[in-house]
Each structure stands twice: as structure tokens, then as C-alpha cells.
C-alpha positions as CSV (number, residue, x, y, z in Angstrom):
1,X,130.9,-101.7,11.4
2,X,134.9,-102.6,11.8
3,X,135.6,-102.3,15.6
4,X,139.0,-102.7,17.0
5,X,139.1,-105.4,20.3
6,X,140.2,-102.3,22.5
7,X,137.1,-100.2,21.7
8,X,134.9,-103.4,21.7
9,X,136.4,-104.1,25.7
10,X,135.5,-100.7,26.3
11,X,131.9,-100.2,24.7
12,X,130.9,-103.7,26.7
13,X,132.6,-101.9,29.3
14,X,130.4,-98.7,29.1
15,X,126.9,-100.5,28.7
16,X,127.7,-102.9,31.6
17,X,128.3,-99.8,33.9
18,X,125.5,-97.5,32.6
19,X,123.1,-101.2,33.7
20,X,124.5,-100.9,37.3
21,X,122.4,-97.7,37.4
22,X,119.2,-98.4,39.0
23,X,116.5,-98.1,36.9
24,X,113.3,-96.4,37.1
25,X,110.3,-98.7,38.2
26,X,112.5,-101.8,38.6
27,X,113.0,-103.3,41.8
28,X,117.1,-103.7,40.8
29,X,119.1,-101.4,43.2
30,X,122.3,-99.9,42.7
31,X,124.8,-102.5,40.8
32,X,127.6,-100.4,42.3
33,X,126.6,-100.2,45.9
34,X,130.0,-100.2,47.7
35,X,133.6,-100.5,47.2
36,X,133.8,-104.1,46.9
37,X,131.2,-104.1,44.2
38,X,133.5,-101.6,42.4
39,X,136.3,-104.0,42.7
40,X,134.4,-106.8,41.5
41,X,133.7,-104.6,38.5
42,X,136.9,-103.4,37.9
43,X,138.1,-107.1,37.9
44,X,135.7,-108.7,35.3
45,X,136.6,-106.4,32.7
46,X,140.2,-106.4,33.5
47,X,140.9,-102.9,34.2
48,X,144.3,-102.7,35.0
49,X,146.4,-100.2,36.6
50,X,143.9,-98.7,39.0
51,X,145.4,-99.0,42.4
52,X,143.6,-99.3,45.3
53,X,139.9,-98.9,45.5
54,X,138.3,-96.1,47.6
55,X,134.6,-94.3,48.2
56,X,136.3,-91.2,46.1
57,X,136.7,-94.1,43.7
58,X,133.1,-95.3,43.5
59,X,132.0,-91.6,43.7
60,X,133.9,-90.7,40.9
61,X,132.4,-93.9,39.2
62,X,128.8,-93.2,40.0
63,X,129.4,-89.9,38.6
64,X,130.8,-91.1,35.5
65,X,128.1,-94.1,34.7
66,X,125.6,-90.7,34.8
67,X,127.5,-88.9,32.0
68,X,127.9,-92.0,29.8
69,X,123.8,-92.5,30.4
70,X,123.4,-89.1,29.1
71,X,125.6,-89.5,25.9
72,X,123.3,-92.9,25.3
73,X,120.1,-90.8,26.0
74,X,121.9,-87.5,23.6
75,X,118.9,-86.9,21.4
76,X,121.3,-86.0,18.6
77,X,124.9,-86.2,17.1
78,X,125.9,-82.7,18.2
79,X,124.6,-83.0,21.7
80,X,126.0,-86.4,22.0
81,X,129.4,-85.2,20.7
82,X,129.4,-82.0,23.3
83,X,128.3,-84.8,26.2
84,X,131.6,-86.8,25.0
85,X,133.9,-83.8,24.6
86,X,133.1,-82.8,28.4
87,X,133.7,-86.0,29.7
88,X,137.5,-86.6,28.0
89,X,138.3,-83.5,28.8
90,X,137.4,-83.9,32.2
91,X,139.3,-87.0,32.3
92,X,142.6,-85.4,31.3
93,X,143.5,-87.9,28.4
94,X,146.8,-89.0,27.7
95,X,146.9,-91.4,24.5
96,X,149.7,-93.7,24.7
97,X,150.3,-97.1,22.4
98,X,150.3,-100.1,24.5
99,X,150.7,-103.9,24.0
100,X,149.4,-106.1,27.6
101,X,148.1,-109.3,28.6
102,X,148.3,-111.2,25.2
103,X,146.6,-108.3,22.9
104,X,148.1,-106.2,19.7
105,X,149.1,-102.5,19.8
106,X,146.2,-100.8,20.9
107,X,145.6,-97.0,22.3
108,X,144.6,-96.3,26.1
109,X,143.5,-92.7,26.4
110,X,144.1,-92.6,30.2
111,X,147.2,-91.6,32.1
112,X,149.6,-93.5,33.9
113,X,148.4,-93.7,37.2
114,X,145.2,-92.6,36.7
115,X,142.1,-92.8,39.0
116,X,139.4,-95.5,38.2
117,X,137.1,-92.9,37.2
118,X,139.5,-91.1,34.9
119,X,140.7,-94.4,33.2
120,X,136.8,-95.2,32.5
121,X,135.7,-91.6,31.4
122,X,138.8,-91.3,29.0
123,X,138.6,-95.1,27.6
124,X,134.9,-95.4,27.6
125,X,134.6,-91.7,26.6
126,X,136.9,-92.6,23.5
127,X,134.7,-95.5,22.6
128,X,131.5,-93.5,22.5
129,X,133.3,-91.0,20.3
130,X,134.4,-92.8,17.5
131,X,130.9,-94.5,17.4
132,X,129.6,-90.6,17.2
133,X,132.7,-90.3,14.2
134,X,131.3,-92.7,12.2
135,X,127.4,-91.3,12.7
136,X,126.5,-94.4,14.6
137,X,124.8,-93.1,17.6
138,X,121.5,-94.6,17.2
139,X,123.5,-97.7,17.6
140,X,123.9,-96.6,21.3
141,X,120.3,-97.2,22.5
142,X,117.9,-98.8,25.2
143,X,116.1,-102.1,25.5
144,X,112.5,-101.7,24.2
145,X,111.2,-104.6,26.6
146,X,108.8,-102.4,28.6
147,X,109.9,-103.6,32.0
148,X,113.9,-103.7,31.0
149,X,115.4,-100.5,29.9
150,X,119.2,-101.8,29.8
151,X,121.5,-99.9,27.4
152,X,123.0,-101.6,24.9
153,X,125.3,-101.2,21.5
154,X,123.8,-102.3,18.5
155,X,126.4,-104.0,16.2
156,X,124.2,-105.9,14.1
157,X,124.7,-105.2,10.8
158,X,120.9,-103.8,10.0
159,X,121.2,-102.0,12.9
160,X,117.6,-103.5,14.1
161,X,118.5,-105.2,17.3
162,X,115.4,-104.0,19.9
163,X,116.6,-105.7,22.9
164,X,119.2,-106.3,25.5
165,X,119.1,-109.8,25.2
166,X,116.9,-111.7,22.7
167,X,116.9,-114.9,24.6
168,X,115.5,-113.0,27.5
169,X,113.6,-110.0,27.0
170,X,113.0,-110.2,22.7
171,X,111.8,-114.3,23.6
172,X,109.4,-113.0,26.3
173,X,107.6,-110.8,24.6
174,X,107.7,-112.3,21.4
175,X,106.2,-115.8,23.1
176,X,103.7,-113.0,24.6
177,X,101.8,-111.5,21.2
178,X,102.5,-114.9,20.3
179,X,100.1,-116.1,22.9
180,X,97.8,-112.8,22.6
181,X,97.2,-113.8,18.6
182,X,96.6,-117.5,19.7
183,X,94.1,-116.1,22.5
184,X,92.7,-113.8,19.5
185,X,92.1,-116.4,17.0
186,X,90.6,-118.3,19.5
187,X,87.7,-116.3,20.5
């Protein structure tokens, strides 16, 4: 699956947010649990034109992070694509060609001036959609890792990735039913 650098920043984007949620039966609080943590956000992925950070900001945020949850959670195509529609709408999109900080032409869907939410709903939004386009949405899916849950975009080419992070969660419970078959075999 061909994706541009734009909608690659702004899929990362998506799953990093949605894993700031906090997540059921994890001890992990809220990865956005003030305005500086916003900040800090908004800095390592290089959102730019923002403006100065508020609680409406993080708010607006929070409430966003919950819709692009849904859309990875959409338990089709068509309800996936309604989840989208509501949120770029919402967001008041403005396509407009832009060339910044080193990178090709590319498309931002959010207005001049918009707020942090609206830039993230329309951009992110965007990216969700054309992965829904192409009829790619189970690529959009949860780690399997029974105490992990983190969202993630599978772009492996088989599409049979089954966890966040293989070094992490896939290694420790692979080294697990390794151990369980050794323990097996043993008895």
C-alpha cells in the first residue's frame, strides 16, 4: 500500500493520540493530562500553525482522540466511513497545497488559523479516509497482547501484523508459549 509522507505523518499522528487514551484495566493514565502535555504532543509531531495552547485546546483534543478511537473500533466500512464523514465535517476543511519545512507539495485539509483540534480532526480525519478509500480498514486495528490494547496501522504488506510492537508485546508473548511448550514437553 503506496502512502504519501503527509498521510504517513498524520496516521502516526492518529494512533499516537488514540494511545494517550487511557486504557481499560491498565494502570496508564491519561497521556494528555494537561496543557503542557498537549504542547509536548503538538511539538513531537511538528504540528505547526496552532497558536497558543489552552484547556478549550485540550478539550477539543480529548474529544477528538474519542472519535478517531471509534473510527478504529467501526465494525465496518460504511460505519467507519459515516464516523469519518462527521468528524471532517465538523472540522470545517479547507484543502490547500502546501510545501514547509523541507517536504514536497502535499495537501493540509485544515484552515489557516485553525484550532489544534480542527487541524487534527481534518488532517488525521483525511488520513483515516483514504485508508477507508482504498478498503483498508482492517488495517486500522488494536494490539492483540492481552494486557496492551494500543491502536496501531498495519502497513505490512500481508496485512498480518498482531501487535503494537513486536520487540515488546509480539517477543513477550511469543517467549511465553515458548516457555509454556518447553514446560509441556517437560512433564
Amino acid at each position: 500500500m503506496l502512502i504519501p509522507h503527509d498521510t504517513r505523518f498524520a496516521l502516526d499522528m492518529v494512533v499516537d493520540l488514540v494511545n494517550t487514551a487511557p486504557q481499560d484495566g491498565q494502570d496508564q493514565g491519561d497521556g494528555l493530562p494537561d496543557v503542557a502535555a498537549l504542547d509536548t504532543f503538538v511539538g513531537a509531531h511538528s504540528i505547526s500553525d496552532v497558536g497558543e495552547l489552552g484547556v478549550r485546546d485540550l478539550e477539543a483534543v480529548r474529544q477528538v482522540r474519542e472519535r478517531f478511537a471509534e473510527i478504529f473500533a467501526a465494525s465496518d466500512r460504511r460505519r467507519a466511513a459515516e464516523l469519518v464523514n462527521e468528524l471532517v465535517a465538523a472540522a470545517g476543511t479547507t484543502p490547500q497545497l502546501t510545501d514547509h519545512d523541507g517536504y514536497d507539495w502535499h495537501v493540509h485539509y485544515f484552515a489557516p488559523g485553525a484550532s489544534v483540534g480542527d487541524h487534527l480532526a481534518a488532517d488525521g480525519g483525511m488520513a483515516l479516509a483514504f485508508i477507508v478509500v482504498a478498503g483498508e480498514q482492517e488495517r486500522l486495528r488494536r494490539c492483540e497482547a492481552p494486557d496492551c490494547g494500543r491502536a496501531f496501522v498495519d502497513l505490512s504488506r500481508n496485512r498480518s501484523r498482531r501487535y503494537c510492537d513486536s520487540r515488546t508485546c509480539g517477543n513477550r508473548l511469543h517467549v511465553a508459549a515458548y516457555r509454556a511448550r518447553r514446560k509441556e514437553a517437560a512433564s
